[in-house]
N, CA, C and O atoms as a CHARMM CRD file, in Angstrom:
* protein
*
  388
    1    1 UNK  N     96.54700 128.68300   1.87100 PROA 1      0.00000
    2    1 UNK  CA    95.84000 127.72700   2.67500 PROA 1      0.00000
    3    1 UNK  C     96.22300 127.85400   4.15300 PROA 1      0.00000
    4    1 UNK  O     96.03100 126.77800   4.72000 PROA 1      0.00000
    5    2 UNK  N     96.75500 128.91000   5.06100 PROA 2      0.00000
    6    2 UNK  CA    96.76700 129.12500   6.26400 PROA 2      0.00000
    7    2 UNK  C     95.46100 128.80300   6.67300 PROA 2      0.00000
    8    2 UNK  O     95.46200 127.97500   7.58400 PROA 2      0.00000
    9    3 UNK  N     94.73900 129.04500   6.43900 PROA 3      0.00000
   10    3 UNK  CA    93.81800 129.18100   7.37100 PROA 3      0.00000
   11    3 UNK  C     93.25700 127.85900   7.68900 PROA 3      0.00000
   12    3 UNK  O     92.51400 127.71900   8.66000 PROA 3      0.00000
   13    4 UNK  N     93.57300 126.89400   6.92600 PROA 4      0.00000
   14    4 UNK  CA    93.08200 125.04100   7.13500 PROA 4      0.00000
   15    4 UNK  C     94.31000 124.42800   7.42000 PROA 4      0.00000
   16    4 UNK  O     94.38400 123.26000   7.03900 PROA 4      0.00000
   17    5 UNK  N     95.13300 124.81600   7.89100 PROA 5      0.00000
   18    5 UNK  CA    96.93300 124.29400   8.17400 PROA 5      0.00000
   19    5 UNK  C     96.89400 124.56000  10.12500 PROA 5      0.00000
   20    5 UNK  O     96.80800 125.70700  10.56400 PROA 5      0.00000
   21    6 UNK  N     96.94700 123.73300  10.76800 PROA 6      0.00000
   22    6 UNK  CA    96.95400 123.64400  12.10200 PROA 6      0.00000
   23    6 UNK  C     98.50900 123.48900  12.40600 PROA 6      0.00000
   24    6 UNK  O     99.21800 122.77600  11.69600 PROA 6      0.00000
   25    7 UNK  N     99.00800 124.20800  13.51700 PROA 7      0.00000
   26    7 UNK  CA   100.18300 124.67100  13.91600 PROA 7      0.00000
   27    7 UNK  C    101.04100 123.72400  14.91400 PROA 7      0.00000
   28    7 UNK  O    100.50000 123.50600  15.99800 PROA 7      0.00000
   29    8 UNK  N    102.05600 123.25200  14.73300 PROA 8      0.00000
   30    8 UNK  CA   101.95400 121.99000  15.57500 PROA 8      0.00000
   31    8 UNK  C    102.84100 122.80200  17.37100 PROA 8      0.00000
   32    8 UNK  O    103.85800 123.49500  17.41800 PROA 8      0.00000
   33    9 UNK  N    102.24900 122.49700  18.16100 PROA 9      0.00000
   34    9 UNK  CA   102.22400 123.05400  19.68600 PROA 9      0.00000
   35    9 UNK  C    103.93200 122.97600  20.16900 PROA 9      0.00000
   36    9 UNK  O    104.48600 121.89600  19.96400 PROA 9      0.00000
   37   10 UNK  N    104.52400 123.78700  20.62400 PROA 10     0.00000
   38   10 UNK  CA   105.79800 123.91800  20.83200 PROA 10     0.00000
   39   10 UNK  C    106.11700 122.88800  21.64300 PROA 10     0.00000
   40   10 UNK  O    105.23200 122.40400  22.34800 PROA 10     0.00000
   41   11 UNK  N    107.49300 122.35700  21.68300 PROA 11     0.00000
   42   11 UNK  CA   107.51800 121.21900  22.73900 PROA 11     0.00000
   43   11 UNK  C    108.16400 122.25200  24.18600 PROA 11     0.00000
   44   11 UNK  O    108.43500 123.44300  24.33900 PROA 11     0.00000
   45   12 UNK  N    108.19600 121.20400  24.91700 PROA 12     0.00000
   46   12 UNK  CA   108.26000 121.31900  26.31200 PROA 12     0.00000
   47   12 UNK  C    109.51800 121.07700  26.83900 PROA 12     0.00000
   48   12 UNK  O    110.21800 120.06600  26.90200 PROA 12     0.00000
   49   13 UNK  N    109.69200 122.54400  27.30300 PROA 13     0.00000
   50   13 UNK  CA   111.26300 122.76100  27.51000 PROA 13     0.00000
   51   13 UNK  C    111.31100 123.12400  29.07700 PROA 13     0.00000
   52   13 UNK  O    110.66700 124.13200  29.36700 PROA 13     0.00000
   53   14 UNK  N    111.88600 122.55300  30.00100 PROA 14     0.00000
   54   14 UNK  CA   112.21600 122.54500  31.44700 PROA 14     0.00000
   55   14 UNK  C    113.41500 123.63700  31.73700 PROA 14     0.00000
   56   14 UNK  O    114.58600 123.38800  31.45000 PROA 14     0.00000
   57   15 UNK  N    112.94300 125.01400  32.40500 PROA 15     0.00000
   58   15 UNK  CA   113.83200 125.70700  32.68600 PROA 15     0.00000
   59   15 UNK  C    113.77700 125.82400  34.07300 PROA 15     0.00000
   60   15 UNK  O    112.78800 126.35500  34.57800 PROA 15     0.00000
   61   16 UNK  N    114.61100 125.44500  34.70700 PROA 16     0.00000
   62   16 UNK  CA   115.04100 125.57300  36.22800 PROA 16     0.00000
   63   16 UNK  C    115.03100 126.73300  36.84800 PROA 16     0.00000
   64   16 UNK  O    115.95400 127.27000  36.23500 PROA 16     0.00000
   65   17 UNK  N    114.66900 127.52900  37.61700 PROA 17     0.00000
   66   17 UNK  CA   114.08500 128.85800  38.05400 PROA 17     0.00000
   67   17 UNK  C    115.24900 129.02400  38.97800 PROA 17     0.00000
   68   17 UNK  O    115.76800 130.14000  39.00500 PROA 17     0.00000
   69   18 UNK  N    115.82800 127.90200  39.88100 PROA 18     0.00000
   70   18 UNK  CA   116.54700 128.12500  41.14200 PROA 18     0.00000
   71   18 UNK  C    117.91200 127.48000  40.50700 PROA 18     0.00000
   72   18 UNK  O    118.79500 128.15500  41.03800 PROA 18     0.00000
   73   19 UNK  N    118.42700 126.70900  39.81200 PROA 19     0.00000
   74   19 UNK  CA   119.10500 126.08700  39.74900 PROA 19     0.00000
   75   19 UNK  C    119.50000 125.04000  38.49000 PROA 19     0.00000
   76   19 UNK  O    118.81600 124.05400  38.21500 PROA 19     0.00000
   77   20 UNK  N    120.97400 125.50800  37.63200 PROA 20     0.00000
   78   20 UNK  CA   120.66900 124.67200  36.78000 PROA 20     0.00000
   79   20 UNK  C    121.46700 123.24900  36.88200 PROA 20     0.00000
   80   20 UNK  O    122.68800 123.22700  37.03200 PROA 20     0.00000
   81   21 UNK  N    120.98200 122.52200  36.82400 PROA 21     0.00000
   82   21 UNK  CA   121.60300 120.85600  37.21500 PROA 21     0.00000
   83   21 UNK  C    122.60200 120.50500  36.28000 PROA 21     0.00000
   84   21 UNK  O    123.72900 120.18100  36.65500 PROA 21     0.00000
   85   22 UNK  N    122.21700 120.55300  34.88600 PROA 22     0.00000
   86   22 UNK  CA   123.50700 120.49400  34.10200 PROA 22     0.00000
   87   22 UNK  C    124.95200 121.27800  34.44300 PROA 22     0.00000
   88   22 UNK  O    126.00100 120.66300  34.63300 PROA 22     0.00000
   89   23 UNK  N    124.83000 122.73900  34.48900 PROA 23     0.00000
   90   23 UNK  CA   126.13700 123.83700  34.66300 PROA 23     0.00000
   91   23 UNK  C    126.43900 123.12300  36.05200 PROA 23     0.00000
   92   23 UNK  O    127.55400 122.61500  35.94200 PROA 23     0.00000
   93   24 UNK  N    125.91600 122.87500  37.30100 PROA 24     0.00000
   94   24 UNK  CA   126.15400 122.47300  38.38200 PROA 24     0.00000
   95   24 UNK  C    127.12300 120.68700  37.45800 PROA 24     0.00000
   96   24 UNK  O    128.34700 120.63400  37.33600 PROA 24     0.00000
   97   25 UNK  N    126.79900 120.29500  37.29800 PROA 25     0.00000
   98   25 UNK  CA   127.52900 118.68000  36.59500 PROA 25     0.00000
   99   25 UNK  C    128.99100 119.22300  35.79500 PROA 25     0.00000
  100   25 UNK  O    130.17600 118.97800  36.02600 PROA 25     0.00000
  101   26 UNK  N    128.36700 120.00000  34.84200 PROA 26     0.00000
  102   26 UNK  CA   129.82200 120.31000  34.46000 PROA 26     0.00000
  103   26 UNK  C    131.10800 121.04500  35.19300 PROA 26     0.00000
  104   26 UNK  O    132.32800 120.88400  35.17800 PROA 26     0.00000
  105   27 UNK  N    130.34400 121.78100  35.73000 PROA 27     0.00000
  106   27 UNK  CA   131.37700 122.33700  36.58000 PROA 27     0.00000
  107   27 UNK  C    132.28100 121.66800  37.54800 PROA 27     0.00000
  108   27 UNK  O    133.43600 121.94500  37.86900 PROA 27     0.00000
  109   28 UNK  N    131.08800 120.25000  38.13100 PROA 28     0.00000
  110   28 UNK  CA   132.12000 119.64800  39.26500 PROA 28     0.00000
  111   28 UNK  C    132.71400 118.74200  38.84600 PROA 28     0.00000
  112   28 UNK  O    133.34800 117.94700  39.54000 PROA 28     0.00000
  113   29 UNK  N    132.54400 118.70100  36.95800 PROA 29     0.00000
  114   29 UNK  CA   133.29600 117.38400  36.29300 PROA 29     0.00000
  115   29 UNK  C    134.69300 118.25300  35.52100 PROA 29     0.00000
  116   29 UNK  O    135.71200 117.65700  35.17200 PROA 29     0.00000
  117   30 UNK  N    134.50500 119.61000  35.36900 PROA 30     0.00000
  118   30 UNK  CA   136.12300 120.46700  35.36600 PROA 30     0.00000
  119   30 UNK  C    136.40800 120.60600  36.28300 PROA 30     0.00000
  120   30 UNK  O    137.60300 120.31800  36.21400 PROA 30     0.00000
  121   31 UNK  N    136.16800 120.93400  37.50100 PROA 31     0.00000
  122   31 UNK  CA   137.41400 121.15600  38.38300 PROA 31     0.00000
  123   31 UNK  C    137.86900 119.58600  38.48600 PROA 31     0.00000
  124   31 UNK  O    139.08800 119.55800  38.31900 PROA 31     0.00000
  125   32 UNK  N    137.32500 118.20300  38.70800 PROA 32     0.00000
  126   32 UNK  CA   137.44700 117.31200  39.03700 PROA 32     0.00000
  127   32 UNK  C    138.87600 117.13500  37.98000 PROA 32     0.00000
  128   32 UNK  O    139.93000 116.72300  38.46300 PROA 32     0.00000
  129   33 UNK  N    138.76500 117.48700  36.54300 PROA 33     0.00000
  130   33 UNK  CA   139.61100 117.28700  35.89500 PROA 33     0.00000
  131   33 UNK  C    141.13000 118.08600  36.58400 PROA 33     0.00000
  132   33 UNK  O    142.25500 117.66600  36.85300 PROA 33     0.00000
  133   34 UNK  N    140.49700 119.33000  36.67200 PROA 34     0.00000
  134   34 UNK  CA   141.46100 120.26700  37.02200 PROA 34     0.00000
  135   34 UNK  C    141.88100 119.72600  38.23700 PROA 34     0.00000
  136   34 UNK  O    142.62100 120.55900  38.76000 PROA 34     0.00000
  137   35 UNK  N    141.79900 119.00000  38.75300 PROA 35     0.00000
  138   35 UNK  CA   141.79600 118.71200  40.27900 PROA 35     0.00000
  139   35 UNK  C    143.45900 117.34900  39.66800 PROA 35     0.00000
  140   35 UNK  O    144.62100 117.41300  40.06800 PROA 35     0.00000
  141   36 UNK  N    143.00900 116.58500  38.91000 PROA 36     0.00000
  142   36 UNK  CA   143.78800 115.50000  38.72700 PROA 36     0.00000
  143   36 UNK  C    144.82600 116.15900  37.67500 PROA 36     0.00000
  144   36 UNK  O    145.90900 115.57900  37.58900 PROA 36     0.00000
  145   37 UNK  N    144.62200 117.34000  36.83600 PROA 37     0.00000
  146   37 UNK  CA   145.87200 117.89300  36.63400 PROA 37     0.00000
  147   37 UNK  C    146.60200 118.62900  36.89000 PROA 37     0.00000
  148   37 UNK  O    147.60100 118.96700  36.25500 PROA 37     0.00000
  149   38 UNK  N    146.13900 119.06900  38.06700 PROA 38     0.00000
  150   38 UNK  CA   147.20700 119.81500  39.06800 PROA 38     0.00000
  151   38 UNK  C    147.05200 120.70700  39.11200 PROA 38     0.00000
  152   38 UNK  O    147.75400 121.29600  39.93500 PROA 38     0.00000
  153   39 UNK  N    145.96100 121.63500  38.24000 PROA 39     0.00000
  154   39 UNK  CA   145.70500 122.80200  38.41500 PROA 39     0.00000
  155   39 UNK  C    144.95800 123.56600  39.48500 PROA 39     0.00000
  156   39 UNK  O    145.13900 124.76900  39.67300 PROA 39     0.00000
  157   40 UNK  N    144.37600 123.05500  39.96300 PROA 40     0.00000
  158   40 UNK  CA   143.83100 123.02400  41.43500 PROA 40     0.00000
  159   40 UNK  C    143.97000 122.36000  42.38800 PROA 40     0.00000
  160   40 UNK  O    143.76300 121.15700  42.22900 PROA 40     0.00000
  161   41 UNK  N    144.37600 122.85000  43.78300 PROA 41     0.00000
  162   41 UNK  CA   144.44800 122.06500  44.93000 PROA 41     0.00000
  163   41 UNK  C    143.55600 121.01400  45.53900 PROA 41     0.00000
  164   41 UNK  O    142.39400 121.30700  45.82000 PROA 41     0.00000
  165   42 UNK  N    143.98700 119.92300  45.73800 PROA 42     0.00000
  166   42 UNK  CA   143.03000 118.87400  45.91300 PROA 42     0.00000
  167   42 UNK  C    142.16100 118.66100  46.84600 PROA 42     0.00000
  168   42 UNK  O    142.77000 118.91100  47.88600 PROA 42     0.00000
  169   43 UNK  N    140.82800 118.26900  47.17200 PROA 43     0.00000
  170   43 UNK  CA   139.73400 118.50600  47.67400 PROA 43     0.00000
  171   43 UNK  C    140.03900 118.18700  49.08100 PROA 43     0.00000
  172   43 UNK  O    140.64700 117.16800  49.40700 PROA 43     0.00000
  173   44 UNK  N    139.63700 119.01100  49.84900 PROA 44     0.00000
  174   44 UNK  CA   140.07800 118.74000  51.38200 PROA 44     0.00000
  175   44 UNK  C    138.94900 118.23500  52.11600 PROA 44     0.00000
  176   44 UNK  O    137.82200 118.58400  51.76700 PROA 44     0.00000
  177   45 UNK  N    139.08900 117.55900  52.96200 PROA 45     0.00000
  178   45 UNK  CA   138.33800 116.98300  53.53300 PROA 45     0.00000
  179   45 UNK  C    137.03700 117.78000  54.76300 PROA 45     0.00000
  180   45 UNK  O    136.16000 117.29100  55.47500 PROA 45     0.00000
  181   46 UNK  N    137.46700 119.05000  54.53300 PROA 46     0.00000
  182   46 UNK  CA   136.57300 120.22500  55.30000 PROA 46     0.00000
  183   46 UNK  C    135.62500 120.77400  54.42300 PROA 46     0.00000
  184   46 UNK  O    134.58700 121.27100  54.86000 PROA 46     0.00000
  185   47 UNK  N    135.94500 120.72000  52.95300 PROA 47     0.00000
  186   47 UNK  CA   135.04800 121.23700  52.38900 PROA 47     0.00000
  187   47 UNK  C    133.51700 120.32900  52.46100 PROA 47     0.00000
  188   47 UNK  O    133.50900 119.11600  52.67000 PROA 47     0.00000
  189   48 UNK  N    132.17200 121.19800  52.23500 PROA 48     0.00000
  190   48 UNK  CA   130.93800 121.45500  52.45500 PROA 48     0.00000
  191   48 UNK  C    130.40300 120.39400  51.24100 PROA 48     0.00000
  192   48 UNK  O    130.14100 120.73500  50.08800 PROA 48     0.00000
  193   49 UNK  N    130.31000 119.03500  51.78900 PROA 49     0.00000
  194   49 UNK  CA   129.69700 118.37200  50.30700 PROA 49     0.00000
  195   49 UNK  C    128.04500 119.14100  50.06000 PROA 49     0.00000
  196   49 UNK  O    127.43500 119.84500  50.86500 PROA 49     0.00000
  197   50 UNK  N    127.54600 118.64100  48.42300 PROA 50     0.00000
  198   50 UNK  CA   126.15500 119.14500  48.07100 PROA 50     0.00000
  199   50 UNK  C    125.14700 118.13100  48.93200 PROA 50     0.00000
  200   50 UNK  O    125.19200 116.95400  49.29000 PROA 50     0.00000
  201   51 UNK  N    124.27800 119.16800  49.05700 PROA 51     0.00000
  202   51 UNK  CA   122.94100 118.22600  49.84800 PROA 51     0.00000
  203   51 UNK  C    121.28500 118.51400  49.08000 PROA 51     0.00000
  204   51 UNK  O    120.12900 118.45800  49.49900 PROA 51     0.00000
  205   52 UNK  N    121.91100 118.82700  47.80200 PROA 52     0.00000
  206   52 UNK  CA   121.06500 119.35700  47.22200 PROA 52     0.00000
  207   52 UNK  C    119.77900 117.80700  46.64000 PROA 52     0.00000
  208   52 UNK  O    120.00900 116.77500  46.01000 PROA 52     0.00000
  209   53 UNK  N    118.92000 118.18400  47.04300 PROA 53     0.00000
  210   53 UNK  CA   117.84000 117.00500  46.95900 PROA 53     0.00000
  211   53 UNK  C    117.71800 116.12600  48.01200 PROA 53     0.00000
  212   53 UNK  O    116.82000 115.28700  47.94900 PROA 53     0.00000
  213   54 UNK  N    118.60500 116.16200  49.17300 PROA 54     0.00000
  214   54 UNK  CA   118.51800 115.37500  50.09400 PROA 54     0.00000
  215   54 UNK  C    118.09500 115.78300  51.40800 PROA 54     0.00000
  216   54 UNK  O    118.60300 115.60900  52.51600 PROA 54     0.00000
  217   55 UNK  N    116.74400 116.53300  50.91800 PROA 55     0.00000
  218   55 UNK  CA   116.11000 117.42200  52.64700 PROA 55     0.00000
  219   55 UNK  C    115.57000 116.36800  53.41700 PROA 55     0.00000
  220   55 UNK  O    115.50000 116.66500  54.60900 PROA 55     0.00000
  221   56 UNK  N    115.00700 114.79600  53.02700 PROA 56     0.00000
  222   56 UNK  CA   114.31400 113.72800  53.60600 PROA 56     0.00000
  223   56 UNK  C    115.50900 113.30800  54.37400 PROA 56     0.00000
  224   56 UNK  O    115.52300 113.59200  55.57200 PROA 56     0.00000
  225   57 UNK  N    116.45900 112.70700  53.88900 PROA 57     0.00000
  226   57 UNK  CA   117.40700 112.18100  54.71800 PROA 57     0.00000
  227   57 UNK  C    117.98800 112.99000  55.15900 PROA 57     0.00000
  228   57 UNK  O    119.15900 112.61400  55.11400 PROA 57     0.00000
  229   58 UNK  N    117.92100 114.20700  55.71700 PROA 58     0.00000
  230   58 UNK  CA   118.14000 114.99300  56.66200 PROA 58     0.00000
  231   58 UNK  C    117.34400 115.09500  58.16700 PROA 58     0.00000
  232   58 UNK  O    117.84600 115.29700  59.27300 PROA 58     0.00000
  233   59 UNK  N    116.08500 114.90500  57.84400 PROA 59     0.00000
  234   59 UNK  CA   114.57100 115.70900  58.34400 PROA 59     0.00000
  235   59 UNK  C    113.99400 114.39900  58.56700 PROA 59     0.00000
  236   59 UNK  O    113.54100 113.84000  57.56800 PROA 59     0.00000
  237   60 UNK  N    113.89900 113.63000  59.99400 PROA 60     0.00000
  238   60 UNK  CA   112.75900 112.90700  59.87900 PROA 60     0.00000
  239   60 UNK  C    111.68700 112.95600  59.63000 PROA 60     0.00000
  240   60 UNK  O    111.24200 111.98500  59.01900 PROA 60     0.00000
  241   61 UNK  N    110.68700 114.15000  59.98500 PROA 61     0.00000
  242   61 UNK  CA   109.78600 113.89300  59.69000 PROA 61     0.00000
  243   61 UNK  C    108.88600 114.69100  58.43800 PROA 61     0.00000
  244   61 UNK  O    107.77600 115.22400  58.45400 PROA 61     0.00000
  245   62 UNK  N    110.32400 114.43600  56.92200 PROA 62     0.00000
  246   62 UNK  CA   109.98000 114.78500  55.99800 PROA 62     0.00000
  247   62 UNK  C    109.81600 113.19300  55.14300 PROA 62     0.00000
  248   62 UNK  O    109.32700 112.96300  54.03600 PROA 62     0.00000
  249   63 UNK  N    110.27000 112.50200  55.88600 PROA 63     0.00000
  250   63 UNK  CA   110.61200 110.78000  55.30900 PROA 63     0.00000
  251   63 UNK  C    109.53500 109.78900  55.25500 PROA 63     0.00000
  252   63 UNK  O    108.61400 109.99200  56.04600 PROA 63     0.00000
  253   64 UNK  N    109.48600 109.19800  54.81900 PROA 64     0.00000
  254   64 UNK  CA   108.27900 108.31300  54.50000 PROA 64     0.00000
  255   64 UNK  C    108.21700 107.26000  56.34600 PROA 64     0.00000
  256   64 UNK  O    107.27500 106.61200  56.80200 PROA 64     0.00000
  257   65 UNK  N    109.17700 107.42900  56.76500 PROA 65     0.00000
  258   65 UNK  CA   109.36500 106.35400  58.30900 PROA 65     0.00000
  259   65 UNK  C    109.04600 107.59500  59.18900 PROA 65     0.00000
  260   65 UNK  O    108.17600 107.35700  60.02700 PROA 65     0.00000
  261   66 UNK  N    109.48800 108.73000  59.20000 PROA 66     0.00000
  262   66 UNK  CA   109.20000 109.75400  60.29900 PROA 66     0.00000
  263   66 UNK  C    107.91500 110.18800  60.19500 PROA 66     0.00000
  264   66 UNK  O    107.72600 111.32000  60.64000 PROA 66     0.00000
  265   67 UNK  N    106.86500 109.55100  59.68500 PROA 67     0.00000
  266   67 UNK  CA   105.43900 110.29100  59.09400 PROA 67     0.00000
  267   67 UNK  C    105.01800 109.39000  60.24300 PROA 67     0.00000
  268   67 UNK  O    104.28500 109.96000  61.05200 PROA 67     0.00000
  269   68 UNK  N    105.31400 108.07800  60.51900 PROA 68     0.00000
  270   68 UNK  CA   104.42600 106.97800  61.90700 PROA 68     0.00000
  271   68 UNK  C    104.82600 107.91000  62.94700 PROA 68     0.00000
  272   68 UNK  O    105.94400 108.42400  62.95200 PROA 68     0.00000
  273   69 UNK  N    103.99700 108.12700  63.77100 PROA 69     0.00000
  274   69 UNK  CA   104.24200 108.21200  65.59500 PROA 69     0.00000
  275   69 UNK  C    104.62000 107.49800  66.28600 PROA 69     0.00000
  276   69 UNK  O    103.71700 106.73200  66.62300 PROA 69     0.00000
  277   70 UNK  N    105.62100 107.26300  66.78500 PROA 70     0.00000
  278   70 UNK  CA   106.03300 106.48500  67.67600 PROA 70     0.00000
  279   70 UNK  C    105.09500 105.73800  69.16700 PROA 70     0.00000
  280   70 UNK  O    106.00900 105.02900  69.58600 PROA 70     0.00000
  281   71 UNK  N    104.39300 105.58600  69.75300 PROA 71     0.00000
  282   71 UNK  CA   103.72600 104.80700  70.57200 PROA 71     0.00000
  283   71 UNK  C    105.11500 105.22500  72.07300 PROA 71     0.00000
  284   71 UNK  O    106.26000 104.92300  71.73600 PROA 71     0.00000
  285   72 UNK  N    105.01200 105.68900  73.16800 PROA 72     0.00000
  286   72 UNK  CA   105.88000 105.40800  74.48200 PROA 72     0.00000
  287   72 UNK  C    105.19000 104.39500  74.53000 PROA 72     0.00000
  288   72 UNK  O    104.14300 104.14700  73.93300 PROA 72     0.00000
  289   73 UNK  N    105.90000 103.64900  75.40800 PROA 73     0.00000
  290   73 UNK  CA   105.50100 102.53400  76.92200 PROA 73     0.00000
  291   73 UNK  C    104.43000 103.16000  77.48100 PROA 73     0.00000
  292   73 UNK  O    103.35000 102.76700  77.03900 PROA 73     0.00000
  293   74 UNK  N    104.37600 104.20200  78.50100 PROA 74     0.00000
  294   74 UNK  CA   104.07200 104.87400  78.99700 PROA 74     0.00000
  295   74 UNK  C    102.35600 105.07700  79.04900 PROA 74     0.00000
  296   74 UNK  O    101.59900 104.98800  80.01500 PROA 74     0.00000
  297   75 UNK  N    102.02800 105.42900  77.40900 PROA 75     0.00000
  298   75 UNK  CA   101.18000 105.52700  77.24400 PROA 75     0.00000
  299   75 UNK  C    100.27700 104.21700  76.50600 PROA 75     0.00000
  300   75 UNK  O     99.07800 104.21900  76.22800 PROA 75     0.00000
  301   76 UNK  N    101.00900 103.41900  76.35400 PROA 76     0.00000
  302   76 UNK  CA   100.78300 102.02900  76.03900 PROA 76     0.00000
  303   76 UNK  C     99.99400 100.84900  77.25400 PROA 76     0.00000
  304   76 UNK  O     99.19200  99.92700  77.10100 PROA 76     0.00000
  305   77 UNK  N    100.67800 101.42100  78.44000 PROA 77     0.00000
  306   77 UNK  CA   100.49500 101.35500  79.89100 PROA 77     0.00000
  307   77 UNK  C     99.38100 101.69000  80.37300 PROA 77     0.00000
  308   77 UNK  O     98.74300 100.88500  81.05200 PROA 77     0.00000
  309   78 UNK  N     98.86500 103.10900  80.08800 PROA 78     0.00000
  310   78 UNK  CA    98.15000 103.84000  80.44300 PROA 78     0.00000
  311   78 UNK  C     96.69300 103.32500  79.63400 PROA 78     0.00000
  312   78 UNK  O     95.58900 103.58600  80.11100 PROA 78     0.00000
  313   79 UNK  N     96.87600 102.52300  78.28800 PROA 79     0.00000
  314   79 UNK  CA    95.64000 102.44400  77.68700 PROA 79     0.00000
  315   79 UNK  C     95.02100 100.72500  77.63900 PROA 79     0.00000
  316   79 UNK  O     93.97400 100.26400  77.18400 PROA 79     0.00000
  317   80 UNK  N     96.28900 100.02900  78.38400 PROA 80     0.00000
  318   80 UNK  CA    95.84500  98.88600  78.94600 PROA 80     0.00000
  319   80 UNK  C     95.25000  98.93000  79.96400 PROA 80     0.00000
  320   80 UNK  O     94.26000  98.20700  80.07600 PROA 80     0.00000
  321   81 UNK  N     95.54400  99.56200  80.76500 PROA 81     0.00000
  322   81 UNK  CA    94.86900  99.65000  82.14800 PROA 81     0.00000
  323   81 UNK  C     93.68900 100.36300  81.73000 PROA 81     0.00000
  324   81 UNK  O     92.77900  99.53400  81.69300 PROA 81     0.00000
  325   82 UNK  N     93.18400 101.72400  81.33400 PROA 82     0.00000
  326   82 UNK  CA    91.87800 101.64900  80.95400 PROA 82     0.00000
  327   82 UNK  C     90.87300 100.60300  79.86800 PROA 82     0.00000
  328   82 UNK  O     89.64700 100.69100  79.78800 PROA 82     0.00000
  329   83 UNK  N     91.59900  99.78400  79.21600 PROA 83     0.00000
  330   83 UNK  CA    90.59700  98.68700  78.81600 PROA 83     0.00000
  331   83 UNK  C     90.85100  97.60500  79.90600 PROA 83     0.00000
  332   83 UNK  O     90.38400  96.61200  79.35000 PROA 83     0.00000
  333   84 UNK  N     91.28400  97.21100  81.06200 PROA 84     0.00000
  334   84 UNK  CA    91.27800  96.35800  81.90900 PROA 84     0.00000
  335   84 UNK  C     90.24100  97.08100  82.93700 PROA 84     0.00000
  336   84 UNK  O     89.50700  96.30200  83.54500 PROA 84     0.00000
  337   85 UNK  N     90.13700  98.01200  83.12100 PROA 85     0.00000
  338   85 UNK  CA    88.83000  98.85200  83.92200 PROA 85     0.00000
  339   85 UNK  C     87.66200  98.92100  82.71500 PROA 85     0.00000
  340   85 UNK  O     86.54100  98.49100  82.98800 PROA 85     0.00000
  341   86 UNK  N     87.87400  99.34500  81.67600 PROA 86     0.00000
  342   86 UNK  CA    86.16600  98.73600  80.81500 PROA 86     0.00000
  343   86 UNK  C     85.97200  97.50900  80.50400 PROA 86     0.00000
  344   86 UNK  O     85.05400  97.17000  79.75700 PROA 86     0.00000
  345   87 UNK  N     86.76500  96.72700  81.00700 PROA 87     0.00000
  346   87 UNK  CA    86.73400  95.35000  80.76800 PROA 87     0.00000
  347   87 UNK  C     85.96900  94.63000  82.21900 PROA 87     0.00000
  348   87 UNK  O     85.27000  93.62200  82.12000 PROA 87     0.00000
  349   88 UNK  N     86.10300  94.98600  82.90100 PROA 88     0.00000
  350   88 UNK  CA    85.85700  95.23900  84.70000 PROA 88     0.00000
  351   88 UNK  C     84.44800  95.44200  84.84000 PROA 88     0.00000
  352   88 UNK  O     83.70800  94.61600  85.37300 PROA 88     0.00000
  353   89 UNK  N     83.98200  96.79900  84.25200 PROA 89     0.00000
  354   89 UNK  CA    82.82900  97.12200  84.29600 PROA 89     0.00000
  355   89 UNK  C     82.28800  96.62200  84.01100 PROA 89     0.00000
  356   89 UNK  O     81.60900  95.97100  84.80600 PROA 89     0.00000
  357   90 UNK  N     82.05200  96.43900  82.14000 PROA 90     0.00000
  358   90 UNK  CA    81.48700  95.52500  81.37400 PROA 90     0.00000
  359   90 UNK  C     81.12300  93.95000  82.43000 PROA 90     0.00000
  360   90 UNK  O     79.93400  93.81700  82.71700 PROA 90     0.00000
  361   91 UNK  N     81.87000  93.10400  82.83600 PROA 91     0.00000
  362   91 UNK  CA    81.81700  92.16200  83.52000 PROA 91     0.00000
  363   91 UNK  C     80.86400  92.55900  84.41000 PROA 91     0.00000
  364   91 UNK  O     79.67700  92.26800  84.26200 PROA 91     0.00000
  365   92 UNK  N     81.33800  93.28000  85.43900 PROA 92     0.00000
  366   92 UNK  CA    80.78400  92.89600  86.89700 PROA 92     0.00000
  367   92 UNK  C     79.65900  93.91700  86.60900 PROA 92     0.00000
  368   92 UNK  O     78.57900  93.49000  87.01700 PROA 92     0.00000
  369   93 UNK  N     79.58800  95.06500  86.06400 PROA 93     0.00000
  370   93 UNK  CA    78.10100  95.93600  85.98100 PROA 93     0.00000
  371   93 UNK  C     78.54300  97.32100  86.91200 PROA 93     0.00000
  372   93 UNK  O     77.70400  98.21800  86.83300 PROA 93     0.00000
  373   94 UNK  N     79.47000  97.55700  87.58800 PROA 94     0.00000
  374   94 UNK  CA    80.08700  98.89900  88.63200 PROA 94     0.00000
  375   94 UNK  C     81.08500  98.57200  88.44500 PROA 94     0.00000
  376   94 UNK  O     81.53100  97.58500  87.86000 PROA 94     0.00000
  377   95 UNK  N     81.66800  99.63100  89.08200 PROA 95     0.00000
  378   95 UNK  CA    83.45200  99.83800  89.68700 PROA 95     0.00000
  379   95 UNK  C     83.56500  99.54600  90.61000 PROA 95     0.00000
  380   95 UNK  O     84.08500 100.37100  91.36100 PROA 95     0.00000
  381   96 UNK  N     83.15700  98.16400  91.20700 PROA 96     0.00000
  382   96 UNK  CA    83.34000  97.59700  92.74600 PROA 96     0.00000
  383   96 UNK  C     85.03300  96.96500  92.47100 PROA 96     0.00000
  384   96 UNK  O     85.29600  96.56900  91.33600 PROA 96     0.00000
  385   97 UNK  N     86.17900  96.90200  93.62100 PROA 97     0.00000
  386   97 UNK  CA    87.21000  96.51700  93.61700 PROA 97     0.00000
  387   97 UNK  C     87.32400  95.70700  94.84100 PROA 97     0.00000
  388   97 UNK  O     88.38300  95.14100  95.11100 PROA 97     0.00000
């Protein structure tokens, strides 16, 4: 009866291409051990912590707040005064001053 017997679909297995997250965990949970039994020298304060997943809080404008534009004065300035001159016009009908 193969041929009326449907095959049930393999499950879904996540293999990391760049990097594996588990071996990365264990590893920094043995030396950590090794670290408190003396078998390794204890973590100095120069060493390079991981930044692995944390390119946003690096990078403003990879962040959900660095995506707005900021507004200067400047040009804030610059776009009052042209609606106070189409505001001018509108009113009086010219650019009489």
């Amino acid at each position: 009866m193969g041929m009326f017997s449907t095959r049930k679909p393999r499950k879904y297995r996540r293999v990391s291409i760049y990097s594996d997250e588990r071996k990365e965990k264990l590893d920094k949970l043995v030396s950590d051990v090794k670290r408190e039994m003396g078998e390794l020298p204890p973590r100095s304060s120069t060493e390079i912590p991981s930044y692995k997943g944390r390119f946003a809080d690096f990078t403003p404008r990879a962040s959900a707040d660095g995506m707005r534009r900021k507004v200067k004065w400047p040009v804030l300035v610059f776009i009052i005064v042209l609606l106070f001159l189409l505001w001018r016009f509108i009113a009086v009908g010219a650019f009489r001053f």
